[in-house]
mmCIF file as Biopython writes it, N, C-alpha, C and O atoms, coordinates in Angstrom:
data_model
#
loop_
_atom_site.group_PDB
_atom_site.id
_atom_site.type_symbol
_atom_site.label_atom_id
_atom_site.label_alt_id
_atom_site.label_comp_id
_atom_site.label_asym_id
_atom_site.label_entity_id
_atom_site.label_seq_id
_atom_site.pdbx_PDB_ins_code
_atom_site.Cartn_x
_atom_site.Cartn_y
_atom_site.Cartn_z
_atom_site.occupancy
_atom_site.B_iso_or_equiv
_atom_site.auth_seq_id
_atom_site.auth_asym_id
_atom_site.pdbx_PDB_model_num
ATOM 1   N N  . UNK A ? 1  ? -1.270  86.177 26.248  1.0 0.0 1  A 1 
ATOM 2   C CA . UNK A ? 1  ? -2.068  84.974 26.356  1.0 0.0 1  A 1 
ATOM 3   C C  . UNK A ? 1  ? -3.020  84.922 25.157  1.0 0.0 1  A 1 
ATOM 4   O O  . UNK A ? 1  ? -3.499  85.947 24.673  1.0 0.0 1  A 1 
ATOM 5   N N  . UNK A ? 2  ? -3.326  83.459 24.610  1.0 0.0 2  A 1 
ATOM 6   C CA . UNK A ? 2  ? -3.850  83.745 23.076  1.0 0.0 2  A 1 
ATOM 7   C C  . UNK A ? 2  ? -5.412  83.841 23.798  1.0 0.0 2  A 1 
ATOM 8   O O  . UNK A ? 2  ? -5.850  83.692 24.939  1.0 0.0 2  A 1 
ATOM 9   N N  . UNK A ? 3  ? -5.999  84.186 22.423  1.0 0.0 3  A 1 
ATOM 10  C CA . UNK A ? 3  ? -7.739  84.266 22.877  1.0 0.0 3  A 1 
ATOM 11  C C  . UNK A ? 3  ? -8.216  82.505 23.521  1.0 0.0 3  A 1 
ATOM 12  O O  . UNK A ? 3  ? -7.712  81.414 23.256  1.0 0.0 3  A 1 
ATOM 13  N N  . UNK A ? 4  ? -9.074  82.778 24.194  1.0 0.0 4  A 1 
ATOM 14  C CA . UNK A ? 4  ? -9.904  81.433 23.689  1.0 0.0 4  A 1 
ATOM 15  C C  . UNK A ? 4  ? -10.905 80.885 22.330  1.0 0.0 4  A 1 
ATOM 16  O O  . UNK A ? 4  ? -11.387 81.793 21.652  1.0 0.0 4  A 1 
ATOM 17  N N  . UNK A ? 5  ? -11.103 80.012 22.079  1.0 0.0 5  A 1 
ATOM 18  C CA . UNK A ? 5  ? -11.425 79.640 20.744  1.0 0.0 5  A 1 
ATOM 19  C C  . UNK A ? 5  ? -12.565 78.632 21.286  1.0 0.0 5  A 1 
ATOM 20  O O  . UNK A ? 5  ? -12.174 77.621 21.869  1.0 0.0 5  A 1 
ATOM 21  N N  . UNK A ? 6  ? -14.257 78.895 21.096  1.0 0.0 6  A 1 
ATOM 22  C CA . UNK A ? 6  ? -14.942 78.414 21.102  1.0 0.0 6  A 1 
ATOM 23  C C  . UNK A ? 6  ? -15.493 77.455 19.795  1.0 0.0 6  A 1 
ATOM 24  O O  . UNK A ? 6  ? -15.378 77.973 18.685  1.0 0.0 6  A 1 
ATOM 25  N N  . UNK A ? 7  ? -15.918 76.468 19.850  1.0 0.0 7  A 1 
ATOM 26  C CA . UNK A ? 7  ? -16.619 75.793 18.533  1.0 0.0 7  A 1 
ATOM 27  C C  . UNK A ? 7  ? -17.970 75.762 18.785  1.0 0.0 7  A 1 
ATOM 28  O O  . UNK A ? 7  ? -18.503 75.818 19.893  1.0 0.0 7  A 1 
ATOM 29  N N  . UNK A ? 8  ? -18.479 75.675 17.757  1.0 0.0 8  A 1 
ATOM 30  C CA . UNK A ? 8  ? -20.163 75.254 17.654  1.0 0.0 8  A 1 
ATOM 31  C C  . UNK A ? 8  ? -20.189 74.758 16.678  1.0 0.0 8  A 1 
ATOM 32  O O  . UNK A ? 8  ? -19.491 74.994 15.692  1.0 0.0 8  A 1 
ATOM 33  N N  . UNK A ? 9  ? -21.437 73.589 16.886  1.0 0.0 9  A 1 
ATOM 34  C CA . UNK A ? 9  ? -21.718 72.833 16.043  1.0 0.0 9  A 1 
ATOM 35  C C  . UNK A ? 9  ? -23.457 73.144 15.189  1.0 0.0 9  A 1 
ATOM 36  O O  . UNK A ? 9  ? -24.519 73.087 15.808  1.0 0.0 9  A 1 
ATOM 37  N N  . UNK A ? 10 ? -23.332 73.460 13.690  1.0 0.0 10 A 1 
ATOM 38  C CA . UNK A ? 10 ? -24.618 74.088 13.263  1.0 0.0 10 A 1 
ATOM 39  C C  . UNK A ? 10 ? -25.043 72.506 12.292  1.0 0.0 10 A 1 
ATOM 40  O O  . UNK A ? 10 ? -24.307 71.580 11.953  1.0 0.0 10 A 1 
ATOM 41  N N  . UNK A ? 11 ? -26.501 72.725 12.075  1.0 0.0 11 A 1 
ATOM 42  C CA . UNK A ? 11 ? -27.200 72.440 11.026  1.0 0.0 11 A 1 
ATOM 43  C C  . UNK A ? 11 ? -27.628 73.165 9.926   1.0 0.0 11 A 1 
ATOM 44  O O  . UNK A ? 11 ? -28.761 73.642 9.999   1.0 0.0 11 A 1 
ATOM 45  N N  . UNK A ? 12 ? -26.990 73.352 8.941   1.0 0.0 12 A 1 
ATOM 46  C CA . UNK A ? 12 ? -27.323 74.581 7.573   1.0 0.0 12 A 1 
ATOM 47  C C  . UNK A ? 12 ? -28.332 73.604 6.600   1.0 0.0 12 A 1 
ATOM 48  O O  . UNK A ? 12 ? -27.923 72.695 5.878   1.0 0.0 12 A 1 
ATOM 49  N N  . UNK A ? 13 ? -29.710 74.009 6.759   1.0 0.0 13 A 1 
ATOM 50  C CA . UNK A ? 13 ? -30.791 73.927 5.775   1.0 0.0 13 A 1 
ATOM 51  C C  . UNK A ? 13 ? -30.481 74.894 4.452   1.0 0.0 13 A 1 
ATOM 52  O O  . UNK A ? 13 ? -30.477 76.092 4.733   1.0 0.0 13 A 1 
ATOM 53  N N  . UNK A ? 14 ? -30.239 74.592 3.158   1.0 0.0 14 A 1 
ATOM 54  C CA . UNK A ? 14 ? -30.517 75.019 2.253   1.0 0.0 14 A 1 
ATOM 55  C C  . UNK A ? 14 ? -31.404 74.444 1.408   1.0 0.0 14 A 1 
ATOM 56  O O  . UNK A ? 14 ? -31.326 73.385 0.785   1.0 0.0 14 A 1 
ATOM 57  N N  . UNK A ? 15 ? -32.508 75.502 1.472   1.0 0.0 15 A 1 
ATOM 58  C CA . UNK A ? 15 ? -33.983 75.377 0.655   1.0 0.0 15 A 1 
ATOM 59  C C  . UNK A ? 15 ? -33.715 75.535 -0.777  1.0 0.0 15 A 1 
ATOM 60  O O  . UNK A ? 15 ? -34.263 74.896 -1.675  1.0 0.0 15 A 1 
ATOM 61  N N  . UNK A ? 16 ? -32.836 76.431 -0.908  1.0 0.0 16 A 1 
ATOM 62  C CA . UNK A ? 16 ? -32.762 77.500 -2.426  1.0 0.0 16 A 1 
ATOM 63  C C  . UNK A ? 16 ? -31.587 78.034 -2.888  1.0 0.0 16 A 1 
ATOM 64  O O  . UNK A ? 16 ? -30.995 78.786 -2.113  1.0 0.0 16 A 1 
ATOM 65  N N  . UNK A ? 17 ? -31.013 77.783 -4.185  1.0 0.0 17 A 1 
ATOM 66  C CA . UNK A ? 17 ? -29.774 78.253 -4.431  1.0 0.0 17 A 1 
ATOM 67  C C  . UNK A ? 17 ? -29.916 78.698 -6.240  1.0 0.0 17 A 1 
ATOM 68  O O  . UNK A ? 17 ? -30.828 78.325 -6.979  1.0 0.0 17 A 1 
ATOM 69  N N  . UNK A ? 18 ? -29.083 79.321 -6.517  1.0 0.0 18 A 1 
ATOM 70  C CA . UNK A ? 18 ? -29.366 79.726 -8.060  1.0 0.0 18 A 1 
ATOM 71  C C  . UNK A ? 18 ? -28.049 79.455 -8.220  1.0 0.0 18 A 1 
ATOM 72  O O  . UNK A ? 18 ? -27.091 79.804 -7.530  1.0 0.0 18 A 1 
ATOM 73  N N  . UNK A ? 19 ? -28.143 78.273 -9.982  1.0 0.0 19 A 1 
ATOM 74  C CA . UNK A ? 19 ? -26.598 77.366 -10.026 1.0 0.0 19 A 1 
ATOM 75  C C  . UNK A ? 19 ? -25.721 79.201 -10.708 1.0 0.0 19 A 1 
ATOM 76  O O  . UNK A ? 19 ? -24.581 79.501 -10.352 1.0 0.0 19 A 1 
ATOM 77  N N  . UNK A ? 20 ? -26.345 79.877 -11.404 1.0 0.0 20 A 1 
ATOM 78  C CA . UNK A ? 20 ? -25.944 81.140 -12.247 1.0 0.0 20 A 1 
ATOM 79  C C  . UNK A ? 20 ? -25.435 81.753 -11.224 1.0 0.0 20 A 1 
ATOM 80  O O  . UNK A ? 20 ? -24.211 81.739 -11.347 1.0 0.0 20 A 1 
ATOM 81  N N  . UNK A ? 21 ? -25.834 82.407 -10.056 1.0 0.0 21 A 1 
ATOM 82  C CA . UNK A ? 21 ? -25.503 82.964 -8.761  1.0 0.0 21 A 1 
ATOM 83  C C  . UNK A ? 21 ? -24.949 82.264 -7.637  1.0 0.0 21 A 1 
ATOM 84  O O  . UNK A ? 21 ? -25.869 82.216 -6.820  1.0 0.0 21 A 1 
ATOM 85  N N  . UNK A ? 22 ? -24.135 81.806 -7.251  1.0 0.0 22 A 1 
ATOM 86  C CA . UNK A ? 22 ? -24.081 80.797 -5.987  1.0 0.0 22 A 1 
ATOM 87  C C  . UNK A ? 22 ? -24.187 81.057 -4.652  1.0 0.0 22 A 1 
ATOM 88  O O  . UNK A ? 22 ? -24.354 80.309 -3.689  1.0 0.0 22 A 1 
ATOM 89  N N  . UNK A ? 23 ? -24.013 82.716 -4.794  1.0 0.0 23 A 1 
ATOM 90  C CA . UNK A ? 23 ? -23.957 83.260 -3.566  1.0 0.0 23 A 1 
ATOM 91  C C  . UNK A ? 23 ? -25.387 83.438 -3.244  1.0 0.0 23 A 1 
ATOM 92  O O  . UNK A ? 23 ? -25.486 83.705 -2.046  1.0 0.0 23 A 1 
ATOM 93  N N  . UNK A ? 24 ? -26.861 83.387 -4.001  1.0 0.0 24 A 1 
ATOM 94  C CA . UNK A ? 24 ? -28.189 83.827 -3.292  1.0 0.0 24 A 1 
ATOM 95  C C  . UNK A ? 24 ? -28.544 82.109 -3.265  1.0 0.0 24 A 1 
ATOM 96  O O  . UNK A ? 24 ? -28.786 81.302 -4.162  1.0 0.0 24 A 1 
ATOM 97  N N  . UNK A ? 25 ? -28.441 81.995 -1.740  1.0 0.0 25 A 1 
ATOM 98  C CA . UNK A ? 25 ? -28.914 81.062 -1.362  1.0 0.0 25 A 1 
ATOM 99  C C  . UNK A ? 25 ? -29.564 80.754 0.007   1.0 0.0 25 A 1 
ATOM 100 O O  . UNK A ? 25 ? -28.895 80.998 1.011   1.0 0.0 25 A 1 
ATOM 101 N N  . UNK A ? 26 ? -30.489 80.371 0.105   1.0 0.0 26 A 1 
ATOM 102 C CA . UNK A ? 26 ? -31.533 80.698 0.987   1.0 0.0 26 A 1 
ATOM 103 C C  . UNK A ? 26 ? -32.089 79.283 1.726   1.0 0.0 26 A 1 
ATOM 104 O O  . UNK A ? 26 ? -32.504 78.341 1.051   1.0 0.0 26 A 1 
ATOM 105 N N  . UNK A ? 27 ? -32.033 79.252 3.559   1.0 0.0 27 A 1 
ATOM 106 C CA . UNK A ? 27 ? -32.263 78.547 4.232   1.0 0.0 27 A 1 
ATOM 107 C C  . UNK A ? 27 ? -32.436 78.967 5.460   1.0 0.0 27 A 1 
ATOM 108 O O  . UNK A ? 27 ? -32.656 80.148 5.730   1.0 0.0 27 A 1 
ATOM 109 N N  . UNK A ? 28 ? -32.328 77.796 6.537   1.0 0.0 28 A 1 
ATOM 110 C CA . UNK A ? 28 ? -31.695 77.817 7.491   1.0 0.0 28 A 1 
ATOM 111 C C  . UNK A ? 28 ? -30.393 77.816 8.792   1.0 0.0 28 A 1 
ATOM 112 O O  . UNK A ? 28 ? -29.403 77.575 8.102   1.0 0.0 28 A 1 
ATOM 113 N N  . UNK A ? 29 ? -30.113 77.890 9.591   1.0 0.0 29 A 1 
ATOM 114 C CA . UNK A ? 29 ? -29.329 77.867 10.282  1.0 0.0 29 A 1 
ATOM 115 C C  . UNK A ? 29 ? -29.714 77.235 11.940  1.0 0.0 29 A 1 
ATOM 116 O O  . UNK A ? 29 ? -30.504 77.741 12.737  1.0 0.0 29 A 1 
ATOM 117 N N  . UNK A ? 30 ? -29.004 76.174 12.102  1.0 0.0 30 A 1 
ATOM 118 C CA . UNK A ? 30 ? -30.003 75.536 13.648  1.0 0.0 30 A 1 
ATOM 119 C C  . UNK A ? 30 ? -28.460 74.752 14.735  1.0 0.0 30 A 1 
ATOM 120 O O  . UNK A ? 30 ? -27.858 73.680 14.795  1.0 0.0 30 A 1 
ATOM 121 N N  . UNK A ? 31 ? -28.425 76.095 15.410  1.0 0.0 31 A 1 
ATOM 122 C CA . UNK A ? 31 ? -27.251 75.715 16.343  1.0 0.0 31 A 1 
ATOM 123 C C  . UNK A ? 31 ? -27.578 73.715 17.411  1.0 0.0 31 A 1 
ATOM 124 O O  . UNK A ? 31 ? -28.411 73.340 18.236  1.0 0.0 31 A 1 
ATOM 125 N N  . UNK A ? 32 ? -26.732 73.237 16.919  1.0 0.0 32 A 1 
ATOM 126 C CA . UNK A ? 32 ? -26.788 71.788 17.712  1.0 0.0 32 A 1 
ATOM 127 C C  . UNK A ? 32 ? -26.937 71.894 19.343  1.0 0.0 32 A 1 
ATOM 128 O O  . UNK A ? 32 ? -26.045 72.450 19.982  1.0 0.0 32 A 1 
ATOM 129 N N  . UNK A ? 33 ? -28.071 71.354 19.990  1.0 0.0 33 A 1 
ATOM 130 C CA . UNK A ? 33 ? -27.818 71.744 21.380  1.0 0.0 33 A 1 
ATOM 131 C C  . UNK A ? 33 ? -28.882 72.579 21.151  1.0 0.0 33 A 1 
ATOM 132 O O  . UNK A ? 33 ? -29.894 72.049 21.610  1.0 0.0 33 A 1 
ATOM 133 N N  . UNK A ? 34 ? -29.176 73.924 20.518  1.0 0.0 34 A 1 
ATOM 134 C CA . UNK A ? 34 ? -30.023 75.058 20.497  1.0 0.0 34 A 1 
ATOM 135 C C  . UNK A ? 34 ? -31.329 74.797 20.467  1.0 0.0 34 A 1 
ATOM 136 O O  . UNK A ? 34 ? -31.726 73.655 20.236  1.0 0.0 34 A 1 
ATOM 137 N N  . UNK A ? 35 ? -32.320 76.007 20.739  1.0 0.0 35 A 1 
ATOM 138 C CA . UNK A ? 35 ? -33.522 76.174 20.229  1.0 0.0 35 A 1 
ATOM 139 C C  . UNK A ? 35 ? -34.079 76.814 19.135  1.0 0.0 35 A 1 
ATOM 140 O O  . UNK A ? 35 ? -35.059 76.613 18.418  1.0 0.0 35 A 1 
ATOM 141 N N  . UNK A ? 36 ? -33.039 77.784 19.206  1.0 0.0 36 A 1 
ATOM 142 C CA . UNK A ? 36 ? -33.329 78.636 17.910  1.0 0.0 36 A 1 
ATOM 143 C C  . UNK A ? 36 ? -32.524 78.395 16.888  1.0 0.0 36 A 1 
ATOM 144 O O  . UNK A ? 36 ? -31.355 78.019 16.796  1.0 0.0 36 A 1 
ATOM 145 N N  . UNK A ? 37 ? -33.629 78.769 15.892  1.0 0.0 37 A 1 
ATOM 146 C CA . UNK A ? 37 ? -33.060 78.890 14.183  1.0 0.0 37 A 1 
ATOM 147 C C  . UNK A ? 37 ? -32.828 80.586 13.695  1.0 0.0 37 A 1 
ATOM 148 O O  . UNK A ? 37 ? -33.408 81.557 14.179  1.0 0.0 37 A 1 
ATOM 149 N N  . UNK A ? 38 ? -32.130 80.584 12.947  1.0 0.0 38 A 1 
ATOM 150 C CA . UNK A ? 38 ? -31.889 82.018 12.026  1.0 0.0 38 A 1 
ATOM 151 C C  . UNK A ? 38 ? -32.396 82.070 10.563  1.0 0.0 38 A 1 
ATOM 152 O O  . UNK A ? 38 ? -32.138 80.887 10.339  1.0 0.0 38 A 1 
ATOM 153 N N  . UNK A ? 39 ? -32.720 82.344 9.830   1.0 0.0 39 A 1 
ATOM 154 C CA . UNK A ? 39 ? -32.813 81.958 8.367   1.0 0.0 39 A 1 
ATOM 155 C C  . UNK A ? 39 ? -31.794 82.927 7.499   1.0 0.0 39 A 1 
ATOM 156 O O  . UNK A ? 39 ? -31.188 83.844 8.054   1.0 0.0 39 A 1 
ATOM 157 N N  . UNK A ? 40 ? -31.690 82.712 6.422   1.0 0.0 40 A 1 
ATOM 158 C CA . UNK A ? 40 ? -30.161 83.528 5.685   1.0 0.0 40 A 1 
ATOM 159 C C  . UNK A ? 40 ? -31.061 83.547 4.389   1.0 0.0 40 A 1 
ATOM 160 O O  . UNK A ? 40 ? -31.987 82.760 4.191   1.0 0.0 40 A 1 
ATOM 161 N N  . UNK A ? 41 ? -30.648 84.592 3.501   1.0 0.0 41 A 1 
ATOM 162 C CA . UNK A ? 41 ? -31.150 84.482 2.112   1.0 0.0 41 A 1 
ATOM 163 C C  . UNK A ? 41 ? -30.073 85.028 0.986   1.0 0.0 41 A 1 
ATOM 164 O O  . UNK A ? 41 ? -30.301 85.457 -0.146  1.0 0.0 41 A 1 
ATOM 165 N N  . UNK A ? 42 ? -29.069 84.898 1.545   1.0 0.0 42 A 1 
ATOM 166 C CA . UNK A ? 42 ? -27.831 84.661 0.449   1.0 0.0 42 A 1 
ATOM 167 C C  . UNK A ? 42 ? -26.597 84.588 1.597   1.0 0.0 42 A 1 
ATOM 168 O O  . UNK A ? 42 ? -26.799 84.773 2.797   1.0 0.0 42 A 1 
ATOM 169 N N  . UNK A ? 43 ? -25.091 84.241 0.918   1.0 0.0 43 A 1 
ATOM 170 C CA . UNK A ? 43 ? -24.382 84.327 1.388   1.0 0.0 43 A 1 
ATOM 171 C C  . UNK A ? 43 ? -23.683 84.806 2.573   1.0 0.0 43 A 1 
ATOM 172 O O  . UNK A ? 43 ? -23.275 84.340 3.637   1.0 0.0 43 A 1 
ATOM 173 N N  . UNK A ? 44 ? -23.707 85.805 2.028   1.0 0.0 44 A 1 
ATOM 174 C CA . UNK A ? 44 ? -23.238 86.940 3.164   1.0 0.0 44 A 1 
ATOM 175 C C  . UNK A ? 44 ? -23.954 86.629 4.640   1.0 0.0 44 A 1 
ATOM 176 O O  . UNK A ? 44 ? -23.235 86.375 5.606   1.0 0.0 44 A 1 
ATOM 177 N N  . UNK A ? 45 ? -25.672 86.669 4.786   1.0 0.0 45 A 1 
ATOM 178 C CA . UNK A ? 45 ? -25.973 86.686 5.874   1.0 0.0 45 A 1 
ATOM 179 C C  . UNK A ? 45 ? -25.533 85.091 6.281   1.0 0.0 45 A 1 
ATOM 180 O O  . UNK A ? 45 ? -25.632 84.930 7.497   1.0 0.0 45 A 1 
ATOM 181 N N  . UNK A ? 46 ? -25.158 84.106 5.696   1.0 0.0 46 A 1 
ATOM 182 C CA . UNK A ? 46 ? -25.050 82.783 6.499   1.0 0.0 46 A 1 
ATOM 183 C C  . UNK A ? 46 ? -23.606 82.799 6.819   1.0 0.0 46 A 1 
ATOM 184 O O  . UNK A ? 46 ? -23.231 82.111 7.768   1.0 0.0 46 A 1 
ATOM 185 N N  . UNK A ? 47 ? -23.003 83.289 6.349   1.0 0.0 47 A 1 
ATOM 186 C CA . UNK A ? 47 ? -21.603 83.835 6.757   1.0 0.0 47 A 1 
ATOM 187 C C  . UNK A ? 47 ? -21.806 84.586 8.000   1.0 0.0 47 A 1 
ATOM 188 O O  . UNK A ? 47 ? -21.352 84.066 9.019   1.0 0.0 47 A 1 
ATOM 189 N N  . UNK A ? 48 ? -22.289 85.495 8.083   1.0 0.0 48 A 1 
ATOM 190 C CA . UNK A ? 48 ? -22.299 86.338 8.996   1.0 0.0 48 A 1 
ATOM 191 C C  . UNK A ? 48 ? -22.982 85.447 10.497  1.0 0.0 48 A 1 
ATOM 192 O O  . UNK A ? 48 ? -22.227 85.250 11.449  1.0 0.0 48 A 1 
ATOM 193 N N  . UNK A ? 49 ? -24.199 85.054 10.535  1.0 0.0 49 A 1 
ATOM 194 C CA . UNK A ? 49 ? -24.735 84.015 11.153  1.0 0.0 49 A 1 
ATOM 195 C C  . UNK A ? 49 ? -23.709 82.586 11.601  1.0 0.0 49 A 1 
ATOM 196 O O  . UNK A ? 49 ? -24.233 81.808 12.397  1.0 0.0 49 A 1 
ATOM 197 N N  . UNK A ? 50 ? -22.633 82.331 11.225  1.0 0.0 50 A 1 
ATOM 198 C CA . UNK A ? 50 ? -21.897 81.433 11.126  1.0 0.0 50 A 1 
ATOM 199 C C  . UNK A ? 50 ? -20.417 82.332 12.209  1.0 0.0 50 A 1 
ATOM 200 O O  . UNK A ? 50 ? -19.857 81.948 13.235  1.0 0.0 50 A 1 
ATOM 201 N N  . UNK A ? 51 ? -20.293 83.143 11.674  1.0 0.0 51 A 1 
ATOM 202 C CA . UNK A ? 51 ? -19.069 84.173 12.207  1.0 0.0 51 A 1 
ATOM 203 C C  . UNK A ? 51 ? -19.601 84.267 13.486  1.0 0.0 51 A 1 
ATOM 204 O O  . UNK A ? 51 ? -18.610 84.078 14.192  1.0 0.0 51 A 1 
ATOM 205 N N  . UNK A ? 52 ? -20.475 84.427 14.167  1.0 0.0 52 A 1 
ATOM 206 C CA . UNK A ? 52 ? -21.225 85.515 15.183  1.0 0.0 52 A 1 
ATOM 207 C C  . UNK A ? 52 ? -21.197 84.428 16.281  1.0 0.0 52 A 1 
ATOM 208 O O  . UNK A ? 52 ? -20.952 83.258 15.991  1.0 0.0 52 A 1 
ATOM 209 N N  . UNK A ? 53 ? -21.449 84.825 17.537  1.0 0.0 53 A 1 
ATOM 210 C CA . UNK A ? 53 ? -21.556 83.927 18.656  1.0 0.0 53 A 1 
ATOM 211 C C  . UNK A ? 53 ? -22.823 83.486 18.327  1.0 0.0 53 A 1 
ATOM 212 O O  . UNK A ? 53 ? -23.745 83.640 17.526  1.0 0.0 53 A 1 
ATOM 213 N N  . UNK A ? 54 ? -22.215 82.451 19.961  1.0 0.0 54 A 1 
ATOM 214 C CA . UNK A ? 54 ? -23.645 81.189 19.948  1.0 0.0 54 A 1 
ATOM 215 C C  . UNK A ? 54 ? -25.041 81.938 20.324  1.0 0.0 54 A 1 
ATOM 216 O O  . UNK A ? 54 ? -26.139 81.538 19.936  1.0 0.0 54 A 1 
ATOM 217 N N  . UNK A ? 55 ? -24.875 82.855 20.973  1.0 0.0 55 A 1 
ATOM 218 C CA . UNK A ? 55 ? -25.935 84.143 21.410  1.0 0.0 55 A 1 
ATOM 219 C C  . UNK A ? 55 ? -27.015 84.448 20.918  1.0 0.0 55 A 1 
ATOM 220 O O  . UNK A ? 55 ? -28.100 84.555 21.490  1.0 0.0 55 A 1 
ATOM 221 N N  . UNK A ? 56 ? -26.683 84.643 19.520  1.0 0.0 56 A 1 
ATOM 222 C CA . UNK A ? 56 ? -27.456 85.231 18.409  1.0 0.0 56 A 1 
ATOM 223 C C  . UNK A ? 56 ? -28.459 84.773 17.438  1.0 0.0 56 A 1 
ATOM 224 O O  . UNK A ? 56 ? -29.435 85.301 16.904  1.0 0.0 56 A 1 
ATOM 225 N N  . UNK A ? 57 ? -27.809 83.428 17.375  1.0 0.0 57 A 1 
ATOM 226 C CA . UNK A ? 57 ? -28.703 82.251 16.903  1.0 0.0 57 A 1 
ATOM 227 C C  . UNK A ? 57 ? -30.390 82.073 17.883  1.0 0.0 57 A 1 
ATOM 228 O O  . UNK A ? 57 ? -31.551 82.242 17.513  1.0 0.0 57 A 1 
ATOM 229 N N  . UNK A ? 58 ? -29.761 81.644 19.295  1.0 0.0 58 A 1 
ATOM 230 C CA . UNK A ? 58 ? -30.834 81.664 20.352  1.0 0.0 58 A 1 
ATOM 231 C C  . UNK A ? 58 ? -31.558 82.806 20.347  1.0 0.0 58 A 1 
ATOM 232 O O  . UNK A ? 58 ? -32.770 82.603 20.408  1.0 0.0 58 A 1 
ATOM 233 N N  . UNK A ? 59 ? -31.141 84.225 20.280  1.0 0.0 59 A 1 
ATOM 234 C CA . UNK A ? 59 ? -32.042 85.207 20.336  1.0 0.0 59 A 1 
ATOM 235 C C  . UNK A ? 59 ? -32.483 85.567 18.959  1.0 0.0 59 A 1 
ATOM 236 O O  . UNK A ? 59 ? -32.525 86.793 18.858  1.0 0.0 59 A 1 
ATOM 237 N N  . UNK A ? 60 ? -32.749 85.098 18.112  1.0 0.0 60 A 1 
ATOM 238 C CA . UNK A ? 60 ? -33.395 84.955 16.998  1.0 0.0 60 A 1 
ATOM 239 C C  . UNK A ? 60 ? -34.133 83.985 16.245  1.0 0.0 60 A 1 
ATOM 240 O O  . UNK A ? 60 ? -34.150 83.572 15.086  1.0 0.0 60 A 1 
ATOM 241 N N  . UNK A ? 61 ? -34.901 83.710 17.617  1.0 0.0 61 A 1 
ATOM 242 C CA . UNK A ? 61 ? -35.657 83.047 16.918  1.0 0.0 61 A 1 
ATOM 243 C C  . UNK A ? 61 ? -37.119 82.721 16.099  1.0 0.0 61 A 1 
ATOM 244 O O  . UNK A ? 61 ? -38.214 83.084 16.530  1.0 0.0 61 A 1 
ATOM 245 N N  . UNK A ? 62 ? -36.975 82.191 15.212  1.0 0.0 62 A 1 
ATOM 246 C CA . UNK A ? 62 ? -37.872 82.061 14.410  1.0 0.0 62 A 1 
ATOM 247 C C  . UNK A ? 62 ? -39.259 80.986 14.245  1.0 0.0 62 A 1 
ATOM 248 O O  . UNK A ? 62 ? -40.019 81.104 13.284  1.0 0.0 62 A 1 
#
């Protein structure tokens, strides 16, 4: 039986980006529906924040 496949719907604030670097870029993250925000300060963590359940967003908030 395949997995189930949840969606979520985000709002990605980007405050800050360097055109030389593209990957350090720095904002927010604000699950639709949610209360909580996450903030990211390059790539990787908004990736990661993006990958992760709806969970994590809510318990981090800022």
């Amino acid at each position: 039986m395949p997995a189930k496949v949840v969606l979520a719907n985000y709002v990605v604030r980007i405050y800050r980006f360097d055109r030389k670097n593209p990957r350090q870029i720095i904002g927010f993250v604000e699950e639709i529906g949610g209360k909580g925000k996450k903030a990211f300060t390059n790539y990787d963590e908004l990736w990661e924040i993006l990958s992760s359940s709806k969970s994590n967003i809510n318990r981090g908030k800022k």
